[in-house]
LUMTINU-605084 format. One record per residue (C-alpha): residue number from 0; residue in one letter; z, x, y. Coordinates in pm, 1 decimal, padded with zeros to 6 digits. Each point is the difference from the previous one (the first is absolute). Layout:
# LUMTINU-605084
+-------+-------+----------+----------+----------+
! marti ! torke !       c3 !       c1 !       c2 !
+-------+-------+----------+----------+----------+
!   NUM !     A !        Z !        X !        Y !
...
+-------+-------+----------+----------+----------+
//
This chain:
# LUMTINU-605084
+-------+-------+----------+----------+----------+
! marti ! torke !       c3 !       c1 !       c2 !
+-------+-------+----------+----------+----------+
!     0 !     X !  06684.9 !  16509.2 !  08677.5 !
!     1 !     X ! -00137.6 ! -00133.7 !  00341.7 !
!     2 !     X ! -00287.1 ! -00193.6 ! -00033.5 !
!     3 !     X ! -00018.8 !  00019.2 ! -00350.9 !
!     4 !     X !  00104.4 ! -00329.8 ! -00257.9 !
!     5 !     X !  00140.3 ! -00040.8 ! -00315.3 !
!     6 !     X ! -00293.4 ! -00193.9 ! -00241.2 !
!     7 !     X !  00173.1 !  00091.6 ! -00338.5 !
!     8 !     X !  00230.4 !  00200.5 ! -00219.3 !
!     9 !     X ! -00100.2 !  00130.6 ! -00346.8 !
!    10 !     X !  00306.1 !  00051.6 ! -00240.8 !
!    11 !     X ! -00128.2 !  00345.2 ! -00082.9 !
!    12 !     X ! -00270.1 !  00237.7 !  00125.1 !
!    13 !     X ! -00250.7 ! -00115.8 ! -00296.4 !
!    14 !     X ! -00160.3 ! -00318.0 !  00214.7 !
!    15 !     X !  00017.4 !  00132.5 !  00368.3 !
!    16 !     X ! -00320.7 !  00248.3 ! -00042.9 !
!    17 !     X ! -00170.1 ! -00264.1 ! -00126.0 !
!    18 !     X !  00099.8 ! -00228.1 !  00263.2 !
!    19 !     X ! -00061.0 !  00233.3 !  00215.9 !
!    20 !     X ! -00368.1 !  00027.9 ! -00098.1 !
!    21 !     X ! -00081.5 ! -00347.8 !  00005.5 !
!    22 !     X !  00144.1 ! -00036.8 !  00362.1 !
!    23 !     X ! -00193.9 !  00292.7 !  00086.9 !
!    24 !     X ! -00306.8 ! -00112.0 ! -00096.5 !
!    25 !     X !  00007.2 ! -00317.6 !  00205.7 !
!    26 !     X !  00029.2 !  00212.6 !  00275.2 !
!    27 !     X !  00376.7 ! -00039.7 !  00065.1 !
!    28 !     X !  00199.1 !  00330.3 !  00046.3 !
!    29 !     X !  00329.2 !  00018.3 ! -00176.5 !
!    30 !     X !  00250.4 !  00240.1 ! -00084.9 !
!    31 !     X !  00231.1 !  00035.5 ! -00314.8 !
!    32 !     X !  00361.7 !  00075.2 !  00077.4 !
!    33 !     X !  00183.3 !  00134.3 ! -00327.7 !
!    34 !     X !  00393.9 !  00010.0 !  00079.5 !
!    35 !     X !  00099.9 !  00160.6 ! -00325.6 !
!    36 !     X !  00363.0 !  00111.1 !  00115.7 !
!    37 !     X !  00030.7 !  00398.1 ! -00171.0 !
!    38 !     X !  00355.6 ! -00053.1 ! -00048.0 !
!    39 !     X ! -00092.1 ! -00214.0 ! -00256.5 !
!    40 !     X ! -00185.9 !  00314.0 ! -00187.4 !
!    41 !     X ! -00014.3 ! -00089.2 ! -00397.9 !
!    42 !     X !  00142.4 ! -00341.5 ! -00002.3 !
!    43 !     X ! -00240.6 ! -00236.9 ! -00149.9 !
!    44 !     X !  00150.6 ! -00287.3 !  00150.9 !
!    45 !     X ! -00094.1 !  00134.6 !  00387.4 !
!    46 !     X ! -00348.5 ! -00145.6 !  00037.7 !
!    47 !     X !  00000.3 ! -00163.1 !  00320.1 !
!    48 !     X ! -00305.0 ! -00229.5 !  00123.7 !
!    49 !     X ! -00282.4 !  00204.6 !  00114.6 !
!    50 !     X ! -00114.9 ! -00166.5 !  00400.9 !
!    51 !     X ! -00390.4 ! -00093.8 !  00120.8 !
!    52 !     X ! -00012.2 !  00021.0 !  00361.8 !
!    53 !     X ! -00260.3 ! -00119.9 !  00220.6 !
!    54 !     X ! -00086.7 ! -00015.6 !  00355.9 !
!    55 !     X !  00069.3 ! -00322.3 !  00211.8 !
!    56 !     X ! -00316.8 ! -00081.4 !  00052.7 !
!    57 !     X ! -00114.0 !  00016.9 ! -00371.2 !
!    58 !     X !  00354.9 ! -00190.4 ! -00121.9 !
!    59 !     X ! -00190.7 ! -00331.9 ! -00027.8 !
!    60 !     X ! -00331.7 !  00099.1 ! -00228.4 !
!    61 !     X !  00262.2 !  00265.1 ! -00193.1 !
!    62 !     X !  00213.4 ! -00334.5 ! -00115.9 !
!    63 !     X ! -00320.7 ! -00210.7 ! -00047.1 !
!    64 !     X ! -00148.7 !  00256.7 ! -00231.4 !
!    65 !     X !  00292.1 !  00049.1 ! -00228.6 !
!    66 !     X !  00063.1 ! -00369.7 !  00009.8 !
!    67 !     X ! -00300.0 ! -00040.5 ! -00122.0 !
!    68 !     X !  00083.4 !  00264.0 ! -00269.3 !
!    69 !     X !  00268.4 ! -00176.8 ! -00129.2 !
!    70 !     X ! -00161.0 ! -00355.1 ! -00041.9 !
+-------+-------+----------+----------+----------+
//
């Protein structure tokens, strides 16, 4: 995605909304990517990361903030 960056993964869809909505309400626009391959239909084992994207210019205060998340 062009002029977009990669802040964080989630291992499942549970955490990104709520990722989402704390990047959100700093102001930062950001976009969850789910790549959920269907070939993978009923296999419990298939959960692939779930990706927070955010625009260039917000990378920076998008890392800060869930830096400061973890700590």
């Amino acid at each position: 995605m062009k002029g977009w960056v990669l802040v964080t993964r989630c291992p499942d869809a549970t955490m990104a909304p709520l990722i989402q909505g704390g990047l959100e309400a700093e102001g930062i626009p950001c976009v969850v990517m789910n790549k959920q391959d269907s070939s993978y239909v009923g296999m419990c084992f298939a959960v692939r990361p779930v990706e927070i994207w955010v625009q260039e210019a917000h990378a920076a205060a998008a890392k800060a903030w869930l830096n400061a998340k973890e700590e």
